[in-house]
Biopython code that builds the backbone (N, CA, C, O; Angstrom):
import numpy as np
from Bio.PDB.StructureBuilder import StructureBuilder

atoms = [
    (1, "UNK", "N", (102.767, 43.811, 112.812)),
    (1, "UNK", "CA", (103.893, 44.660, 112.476)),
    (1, "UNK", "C", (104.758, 43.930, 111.463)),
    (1, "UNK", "O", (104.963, 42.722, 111.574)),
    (2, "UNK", "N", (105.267, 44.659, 110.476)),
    (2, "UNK", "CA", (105.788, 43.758, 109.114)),
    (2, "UNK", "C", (106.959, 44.115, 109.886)),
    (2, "UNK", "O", (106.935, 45.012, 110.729)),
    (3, "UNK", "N", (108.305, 43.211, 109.522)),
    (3, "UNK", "CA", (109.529, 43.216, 109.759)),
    (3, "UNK", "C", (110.359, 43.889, 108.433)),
    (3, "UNK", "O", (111.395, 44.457, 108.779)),
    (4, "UNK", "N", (110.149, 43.911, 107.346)),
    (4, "UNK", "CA", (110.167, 44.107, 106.206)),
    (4, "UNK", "C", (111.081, 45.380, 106.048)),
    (4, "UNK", "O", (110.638, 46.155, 106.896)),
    (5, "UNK", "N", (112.124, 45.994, 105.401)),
    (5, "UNK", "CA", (112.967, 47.053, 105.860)),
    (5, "UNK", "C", (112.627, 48.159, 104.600)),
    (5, "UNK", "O", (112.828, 47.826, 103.432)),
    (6, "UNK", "N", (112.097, 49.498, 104.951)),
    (6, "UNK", "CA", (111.130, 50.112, 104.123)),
    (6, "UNK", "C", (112.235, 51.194, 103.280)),
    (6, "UNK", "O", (113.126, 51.904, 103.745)),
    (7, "UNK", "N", (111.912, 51.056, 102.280)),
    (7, "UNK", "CA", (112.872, 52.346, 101.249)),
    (7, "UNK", "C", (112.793, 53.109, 101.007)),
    (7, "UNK", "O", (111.794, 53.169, 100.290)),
    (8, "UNK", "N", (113.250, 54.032, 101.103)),
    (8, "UNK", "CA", (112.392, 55.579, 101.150)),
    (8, "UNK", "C", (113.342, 56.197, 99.579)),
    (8, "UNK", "O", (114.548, 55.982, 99.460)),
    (9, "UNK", "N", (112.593, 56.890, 98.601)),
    (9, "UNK", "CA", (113.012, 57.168, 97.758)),
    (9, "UNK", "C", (113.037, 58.751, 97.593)),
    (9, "UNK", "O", (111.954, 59.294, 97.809)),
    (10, "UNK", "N", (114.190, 59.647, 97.214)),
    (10, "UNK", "CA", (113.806, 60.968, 97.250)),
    (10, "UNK", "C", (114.180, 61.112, 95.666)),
    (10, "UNK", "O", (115.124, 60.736, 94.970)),
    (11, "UNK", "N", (112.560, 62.096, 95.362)),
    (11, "UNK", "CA", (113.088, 62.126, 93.573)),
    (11, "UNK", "C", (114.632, 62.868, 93.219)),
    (11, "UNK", "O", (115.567, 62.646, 93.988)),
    (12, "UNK", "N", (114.771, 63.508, 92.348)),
    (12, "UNK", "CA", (115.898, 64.276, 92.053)),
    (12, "UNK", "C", (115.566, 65.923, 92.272)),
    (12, "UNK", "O", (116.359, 66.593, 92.934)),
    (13, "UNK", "N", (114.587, 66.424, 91.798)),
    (13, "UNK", "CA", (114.090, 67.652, 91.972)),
    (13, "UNK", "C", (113.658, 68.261, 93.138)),
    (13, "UNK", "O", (113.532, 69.474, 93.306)),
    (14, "UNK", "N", (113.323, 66.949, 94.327)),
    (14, "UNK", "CA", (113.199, 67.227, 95.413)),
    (14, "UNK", "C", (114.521, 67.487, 96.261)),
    (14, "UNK", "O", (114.473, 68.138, 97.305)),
    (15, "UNK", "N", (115.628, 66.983, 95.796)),
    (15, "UNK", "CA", (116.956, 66.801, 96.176)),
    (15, "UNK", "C", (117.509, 67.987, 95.907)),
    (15, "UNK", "O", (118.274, 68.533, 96.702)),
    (16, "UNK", "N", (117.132, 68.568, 94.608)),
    (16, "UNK", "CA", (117.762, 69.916, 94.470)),
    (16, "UNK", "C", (117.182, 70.764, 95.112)),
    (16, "UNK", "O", (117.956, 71.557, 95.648)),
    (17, "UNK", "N", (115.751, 71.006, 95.356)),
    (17, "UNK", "CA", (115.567, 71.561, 96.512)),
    (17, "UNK", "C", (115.603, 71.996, 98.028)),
    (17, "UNK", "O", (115.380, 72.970, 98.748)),
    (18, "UNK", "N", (116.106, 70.415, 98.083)),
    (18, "UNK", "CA", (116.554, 70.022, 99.666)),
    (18, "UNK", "C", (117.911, 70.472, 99.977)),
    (18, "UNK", "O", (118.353, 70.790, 101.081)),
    (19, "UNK", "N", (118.719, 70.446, 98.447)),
    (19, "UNK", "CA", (120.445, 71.334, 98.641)),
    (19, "UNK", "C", (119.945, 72.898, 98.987)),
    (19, "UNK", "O", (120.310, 73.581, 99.944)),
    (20, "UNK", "N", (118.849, 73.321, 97.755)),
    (20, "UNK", "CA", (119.049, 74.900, 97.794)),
    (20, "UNK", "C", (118.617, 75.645, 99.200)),
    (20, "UNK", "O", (119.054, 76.728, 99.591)),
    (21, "UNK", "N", (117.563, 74.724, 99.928)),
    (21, "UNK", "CA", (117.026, 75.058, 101.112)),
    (21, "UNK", "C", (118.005, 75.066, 102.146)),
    (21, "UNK", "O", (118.293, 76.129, 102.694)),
    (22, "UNK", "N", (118.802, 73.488, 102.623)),
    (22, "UNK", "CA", (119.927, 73.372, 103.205)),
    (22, "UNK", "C", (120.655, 74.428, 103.145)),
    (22, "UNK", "O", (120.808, 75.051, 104.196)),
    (23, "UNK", "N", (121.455, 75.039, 101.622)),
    (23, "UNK", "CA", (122.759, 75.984, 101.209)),
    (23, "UNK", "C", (121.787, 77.332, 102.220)),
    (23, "UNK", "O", (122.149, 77.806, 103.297)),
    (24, "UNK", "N", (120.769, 77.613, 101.593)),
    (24, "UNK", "CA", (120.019, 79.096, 102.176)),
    (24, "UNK", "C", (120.201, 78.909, 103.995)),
    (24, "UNK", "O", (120.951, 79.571, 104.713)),
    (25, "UNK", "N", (119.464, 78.041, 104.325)),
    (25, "UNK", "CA", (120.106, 78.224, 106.147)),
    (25, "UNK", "C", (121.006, 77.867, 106.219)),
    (25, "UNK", "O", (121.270, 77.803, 107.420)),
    (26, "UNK", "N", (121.730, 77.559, 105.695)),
    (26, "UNK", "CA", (123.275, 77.473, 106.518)),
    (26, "UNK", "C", (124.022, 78.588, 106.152)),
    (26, "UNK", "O", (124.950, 78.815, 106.928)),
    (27, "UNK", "N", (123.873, 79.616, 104.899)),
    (27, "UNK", "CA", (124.072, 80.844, 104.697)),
    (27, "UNK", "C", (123.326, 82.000, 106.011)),
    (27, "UNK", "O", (123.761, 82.855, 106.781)),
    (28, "UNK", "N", (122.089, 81.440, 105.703)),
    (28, "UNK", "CA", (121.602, 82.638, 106.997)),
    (28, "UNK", "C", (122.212, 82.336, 108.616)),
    (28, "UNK", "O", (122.425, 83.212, 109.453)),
    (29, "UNK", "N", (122.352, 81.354, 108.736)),
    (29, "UNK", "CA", (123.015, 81.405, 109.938)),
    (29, "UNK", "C", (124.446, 81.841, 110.144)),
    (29, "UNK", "O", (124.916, 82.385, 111.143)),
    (30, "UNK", "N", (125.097, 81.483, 108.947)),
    (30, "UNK", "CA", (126.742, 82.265, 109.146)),
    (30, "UNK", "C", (126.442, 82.976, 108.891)),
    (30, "UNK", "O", (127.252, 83.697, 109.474)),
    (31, "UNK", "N", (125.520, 83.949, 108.158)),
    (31, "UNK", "CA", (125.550, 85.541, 108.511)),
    (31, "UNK", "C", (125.379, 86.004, 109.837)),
    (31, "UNK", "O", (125.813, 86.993, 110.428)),
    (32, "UNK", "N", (124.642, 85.057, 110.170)),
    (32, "UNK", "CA", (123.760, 86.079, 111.713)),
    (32, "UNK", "C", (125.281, 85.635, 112.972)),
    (32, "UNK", "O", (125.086, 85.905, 114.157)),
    (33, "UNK", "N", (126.072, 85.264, 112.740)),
    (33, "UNK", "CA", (127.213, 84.370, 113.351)),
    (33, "UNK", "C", (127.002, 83.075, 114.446)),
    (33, "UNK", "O", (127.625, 82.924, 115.496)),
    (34, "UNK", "N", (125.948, 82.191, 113.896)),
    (34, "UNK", "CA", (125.820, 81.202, 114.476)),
    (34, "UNK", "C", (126.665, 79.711, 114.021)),
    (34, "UNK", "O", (126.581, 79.603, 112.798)),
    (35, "UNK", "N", (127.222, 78.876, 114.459)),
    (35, "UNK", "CA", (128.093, 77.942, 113.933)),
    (35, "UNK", "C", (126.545, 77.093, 112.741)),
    (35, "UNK", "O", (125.628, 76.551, 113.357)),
    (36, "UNK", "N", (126.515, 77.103, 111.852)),
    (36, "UNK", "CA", (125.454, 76.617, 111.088)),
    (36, "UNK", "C", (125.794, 75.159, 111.086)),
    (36, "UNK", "O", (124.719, 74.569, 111.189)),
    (37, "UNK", "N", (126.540, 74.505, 111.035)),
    (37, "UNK", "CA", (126.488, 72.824, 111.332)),
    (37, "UNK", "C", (126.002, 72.302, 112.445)),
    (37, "UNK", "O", (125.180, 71.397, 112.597)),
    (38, "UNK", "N", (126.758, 73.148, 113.449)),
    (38, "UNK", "CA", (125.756, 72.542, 114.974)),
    (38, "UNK", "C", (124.606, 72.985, 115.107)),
    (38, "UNK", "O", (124.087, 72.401, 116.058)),
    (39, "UNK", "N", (123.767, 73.882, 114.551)),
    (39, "UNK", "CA", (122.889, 74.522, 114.706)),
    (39, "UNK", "C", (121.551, 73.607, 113.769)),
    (39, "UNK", "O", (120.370, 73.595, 114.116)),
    (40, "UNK", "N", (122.217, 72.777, 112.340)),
    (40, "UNK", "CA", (121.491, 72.402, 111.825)),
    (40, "UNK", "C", (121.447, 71.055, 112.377)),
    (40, "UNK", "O", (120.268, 70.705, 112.405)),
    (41, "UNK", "N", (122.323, 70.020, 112.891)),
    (41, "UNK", "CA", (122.350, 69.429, 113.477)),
    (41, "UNK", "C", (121.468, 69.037, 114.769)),
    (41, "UNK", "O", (120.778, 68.025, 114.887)),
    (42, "UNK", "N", (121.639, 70.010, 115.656)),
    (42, "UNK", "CA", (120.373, 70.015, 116.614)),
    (42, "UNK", "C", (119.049, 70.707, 116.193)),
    (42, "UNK", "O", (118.380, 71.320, 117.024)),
    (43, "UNK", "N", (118.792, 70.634, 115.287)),
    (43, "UNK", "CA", (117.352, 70.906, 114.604)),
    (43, "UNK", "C", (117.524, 69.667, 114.160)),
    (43, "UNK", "O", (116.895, 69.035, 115.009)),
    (44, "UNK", "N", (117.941, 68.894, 113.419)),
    (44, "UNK", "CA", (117.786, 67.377, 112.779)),
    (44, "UNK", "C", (117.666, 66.590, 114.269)),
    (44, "UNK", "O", (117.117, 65.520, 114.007)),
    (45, "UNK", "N", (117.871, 66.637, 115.358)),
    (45, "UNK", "CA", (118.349, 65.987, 116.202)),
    (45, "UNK", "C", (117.018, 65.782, 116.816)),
    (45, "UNK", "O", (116.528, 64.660, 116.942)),
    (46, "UNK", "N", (116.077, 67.549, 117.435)),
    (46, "UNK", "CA", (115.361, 67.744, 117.950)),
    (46, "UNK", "C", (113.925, 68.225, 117.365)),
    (46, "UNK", "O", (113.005, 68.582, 118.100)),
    (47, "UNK", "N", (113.857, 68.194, 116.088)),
    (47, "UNK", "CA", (112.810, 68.856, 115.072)),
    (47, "UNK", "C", (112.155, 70.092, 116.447)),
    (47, "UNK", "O", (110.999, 70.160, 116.865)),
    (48, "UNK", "N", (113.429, 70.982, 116.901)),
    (48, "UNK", "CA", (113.463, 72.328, 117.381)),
    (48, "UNK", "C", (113.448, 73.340, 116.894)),
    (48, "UNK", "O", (114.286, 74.155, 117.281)),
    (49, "UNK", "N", (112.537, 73.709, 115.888)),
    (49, "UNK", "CA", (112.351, 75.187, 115.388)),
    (49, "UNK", "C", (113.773, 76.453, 115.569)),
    (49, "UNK", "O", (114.400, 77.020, 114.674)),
    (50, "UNK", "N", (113.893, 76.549, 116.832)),
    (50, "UNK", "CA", (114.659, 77.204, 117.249)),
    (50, "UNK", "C", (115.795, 77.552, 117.513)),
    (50, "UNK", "O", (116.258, 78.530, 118.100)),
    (51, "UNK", "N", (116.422, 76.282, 116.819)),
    (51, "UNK", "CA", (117.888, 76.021, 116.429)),
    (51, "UNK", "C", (118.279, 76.974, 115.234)),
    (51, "UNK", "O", (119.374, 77.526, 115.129)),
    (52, "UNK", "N", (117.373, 77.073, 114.471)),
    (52, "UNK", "CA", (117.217, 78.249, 113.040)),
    (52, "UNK", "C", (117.064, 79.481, 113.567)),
    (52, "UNK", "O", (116.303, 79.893, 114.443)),
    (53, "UNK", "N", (117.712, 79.898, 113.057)),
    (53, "UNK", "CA", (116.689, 81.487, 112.882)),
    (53, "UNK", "C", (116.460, 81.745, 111.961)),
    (53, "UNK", "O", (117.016, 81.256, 110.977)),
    (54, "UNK", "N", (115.118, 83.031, 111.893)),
    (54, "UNK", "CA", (114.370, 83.623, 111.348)),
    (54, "UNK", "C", (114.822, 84.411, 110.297)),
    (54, "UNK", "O", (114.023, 85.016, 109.581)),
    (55, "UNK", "N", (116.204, 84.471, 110.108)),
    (55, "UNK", "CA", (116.695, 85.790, 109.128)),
    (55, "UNK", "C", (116.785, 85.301, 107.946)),
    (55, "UNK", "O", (117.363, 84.233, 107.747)),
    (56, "UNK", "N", (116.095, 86.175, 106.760)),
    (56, "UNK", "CA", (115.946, 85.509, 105.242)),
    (56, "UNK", "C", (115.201, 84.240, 105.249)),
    (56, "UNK", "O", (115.514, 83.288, 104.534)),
    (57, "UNK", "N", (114.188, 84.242, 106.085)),
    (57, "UNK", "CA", (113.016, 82.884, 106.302)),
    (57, "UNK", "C", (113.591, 81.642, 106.263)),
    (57, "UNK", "O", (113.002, 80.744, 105.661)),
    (58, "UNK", "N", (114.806, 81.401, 106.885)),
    (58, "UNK", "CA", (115.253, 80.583, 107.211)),
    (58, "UNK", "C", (114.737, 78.872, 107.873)),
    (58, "UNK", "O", (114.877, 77.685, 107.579)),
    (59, "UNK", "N", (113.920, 79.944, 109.185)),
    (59, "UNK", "CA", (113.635, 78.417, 109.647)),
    (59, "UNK", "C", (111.790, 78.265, 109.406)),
    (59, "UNK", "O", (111.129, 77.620, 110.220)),
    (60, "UNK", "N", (111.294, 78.782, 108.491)),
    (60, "UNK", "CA", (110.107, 78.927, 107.635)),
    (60, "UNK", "C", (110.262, 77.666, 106.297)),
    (60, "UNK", "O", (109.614, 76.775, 105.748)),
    (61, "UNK", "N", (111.446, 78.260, 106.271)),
    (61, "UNK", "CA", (112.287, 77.031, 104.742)),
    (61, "UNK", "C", (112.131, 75.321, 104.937)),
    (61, "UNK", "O", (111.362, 74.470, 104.490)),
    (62, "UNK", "N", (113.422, 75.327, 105.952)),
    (62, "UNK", "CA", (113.929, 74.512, 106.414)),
    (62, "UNK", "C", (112.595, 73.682, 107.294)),
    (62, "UNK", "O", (112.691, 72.464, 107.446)),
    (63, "UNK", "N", (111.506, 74.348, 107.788)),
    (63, "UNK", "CA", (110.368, 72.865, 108.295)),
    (63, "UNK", "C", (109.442, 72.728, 107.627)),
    (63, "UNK", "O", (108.383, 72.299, 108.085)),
    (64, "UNK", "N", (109.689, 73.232, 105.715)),
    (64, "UNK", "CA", (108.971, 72.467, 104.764)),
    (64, "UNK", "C", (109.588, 71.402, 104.727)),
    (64, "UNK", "O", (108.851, 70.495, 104.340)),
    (65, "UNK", "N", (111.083, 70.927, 105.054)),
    (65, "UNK", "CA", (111.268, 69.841, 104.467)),
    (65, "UNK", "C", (110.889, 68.669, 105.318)),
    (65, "UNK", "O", (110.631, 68.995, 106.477)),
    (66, "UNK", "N", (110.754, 66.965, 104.966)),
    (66, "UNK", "CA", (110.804, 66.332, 105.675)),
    (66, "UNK", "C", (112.319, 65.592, 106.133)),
    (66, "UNK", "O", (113.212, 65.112, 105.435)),
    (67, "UNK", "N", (112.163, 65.745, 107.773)),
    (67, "UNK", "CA", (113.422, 65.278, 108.136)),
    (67, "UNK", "C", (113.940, 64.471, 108.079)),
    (67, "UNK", "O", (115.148, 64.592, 108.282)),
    (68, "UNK", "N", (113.306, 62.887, 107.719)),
    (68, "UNK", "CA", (113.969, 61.717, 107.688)),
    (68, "UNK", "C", (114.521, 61.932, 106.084)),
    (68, "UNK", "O", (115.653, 61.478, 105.922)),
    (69, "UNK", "N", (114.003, 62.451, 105.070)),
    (69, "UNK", "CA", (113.955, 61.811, 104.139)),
    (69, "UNK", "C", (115.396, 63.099, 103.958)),
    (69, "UNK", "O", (116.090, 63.055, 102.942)),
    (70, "UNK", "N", (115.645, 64.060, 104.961)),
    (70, "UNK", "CA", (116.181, 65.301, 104.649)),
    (70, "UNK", "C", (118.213, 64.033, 105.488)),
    (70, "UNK", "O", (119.376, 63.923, 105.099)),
    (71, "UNK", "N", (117.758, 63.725, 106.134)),
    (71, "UNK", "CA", (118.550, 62.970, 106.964)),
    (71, "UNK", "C", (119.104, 61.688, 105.975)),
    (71, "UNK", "O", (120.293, 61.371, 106.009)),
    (72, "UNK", "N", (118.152, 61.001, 105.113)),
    (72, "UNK", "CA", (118.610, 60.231, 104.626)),
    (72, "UNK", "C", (119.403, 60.723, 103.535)),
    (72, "UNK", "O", (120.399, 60.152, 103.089)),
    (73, "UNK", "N", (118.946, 61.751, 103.146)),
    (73, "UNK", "CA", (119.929, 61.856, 101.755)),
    (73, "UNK", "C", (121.345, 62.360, 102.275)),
    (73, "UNK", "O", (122.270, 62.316, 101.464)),
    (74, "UNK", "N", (121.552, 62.756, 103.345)),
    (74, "UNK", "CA", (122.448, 63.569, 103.818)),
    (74, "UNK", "C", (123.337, 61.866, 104.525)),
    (74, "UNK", "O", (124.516, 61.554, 104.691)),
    (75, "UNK", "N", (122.590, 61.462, 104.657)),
    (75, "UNK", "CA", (123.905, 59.830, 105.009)),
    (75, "UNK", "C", (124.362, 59.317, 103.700)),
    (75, "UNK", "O", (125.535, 58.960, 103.597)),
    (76, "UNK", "N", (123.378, 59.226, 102.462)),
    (76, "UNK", "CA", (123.726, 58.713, 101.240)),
    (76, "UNK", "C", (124.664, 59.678, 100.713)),
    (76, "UNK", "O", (125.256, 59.170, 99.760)),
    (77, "UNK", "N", (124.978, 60.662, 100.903)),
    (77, "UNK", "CA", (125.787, 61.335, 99.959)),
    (77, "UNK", "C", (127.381, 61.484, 100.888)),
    (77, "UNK", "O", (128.500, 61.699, 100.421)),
    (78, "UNK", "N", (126.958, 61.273, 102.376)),
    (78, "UNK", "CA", (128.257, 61.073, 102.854)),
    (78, "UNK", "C", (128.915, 59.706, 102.588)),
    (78, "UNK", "O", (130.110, 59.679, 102.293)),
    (79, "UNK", "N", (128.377, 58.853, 102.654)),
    (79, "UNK", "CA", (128.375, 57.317, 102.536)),
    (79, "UNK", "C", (129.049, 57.007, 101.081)),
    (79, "UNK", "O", (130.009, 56.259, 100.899)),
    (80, "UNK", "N", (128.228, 57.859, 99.926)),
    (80, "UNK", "CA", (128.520, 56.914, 98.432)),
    (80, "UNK", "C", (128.502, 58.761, 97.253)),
    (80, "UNK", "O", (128.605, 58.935, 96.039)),
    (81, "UNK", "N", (128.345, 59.609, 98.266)),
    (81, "UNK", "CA", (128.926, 61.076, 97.346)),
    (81, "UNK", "C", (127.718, 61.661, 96.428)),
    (81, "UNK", "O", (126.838, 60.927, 95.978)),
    (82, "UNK", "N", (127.762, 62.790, 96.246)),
    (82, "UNK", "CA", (126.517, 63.316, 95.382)),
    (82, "UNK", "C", (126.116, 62.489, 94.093)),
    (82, "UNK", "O", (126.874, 62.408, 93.126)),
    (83, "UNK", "N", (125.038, 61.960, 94.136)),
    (83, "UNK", "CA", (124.573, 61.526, 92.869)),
    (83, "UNK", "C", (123.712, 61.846, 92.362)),
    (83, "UNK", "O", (123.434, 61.375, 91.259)),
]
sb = StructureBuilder()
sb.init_structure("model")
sb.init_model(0)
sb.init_chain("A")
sb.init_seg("    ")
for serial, (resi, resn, name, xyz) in enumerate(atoms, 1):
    if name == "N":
        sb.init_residue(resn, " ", resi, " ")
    sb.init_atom(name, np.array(xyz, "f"), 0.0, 1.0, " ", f" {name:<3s}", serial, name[0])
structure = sb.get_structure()
């Protein structure tokens, strides 16, 4: 087992995708009147399908992405702001 601390890089185009996907469920869920932060939250938490819903292919979207790398960008931009 390497000890070695691994870097995970997300391109830029993947990033804009990962906003437009993010912006789309968290839109479909405040439509449908679900609190969309806690909702996306325990889907990041639990890779639970079912935290999403289905309206405007919402949670179809949202488990193309990958979660760590969906998680990491989402600490880097709280941490040091959209770049």
């Amino acid at each position: 087992m390497t000890e070695n601390t691994i870097k995970f890089t997300v391109p830029s185009d993947d990033k804009e995708n990962m906003r437009f996907i993010l912006r789309t469920v968290f839109d479909a869920l405040n439509e449908k009147g679900y609190n969309p932060i806690n909702q996306i939250v325990g889907y990041l938490l639990t890779e639970d399908p079912t935290y999403i819903t289905n309206y405007n292919n919402a949670r179809s979207m949202i488990c193309k992405l990958d979660r760590d790398e969906l998680m990491q960008e989402l600490v880097n931009c709280y941490l040091f702001g959209s770049k």
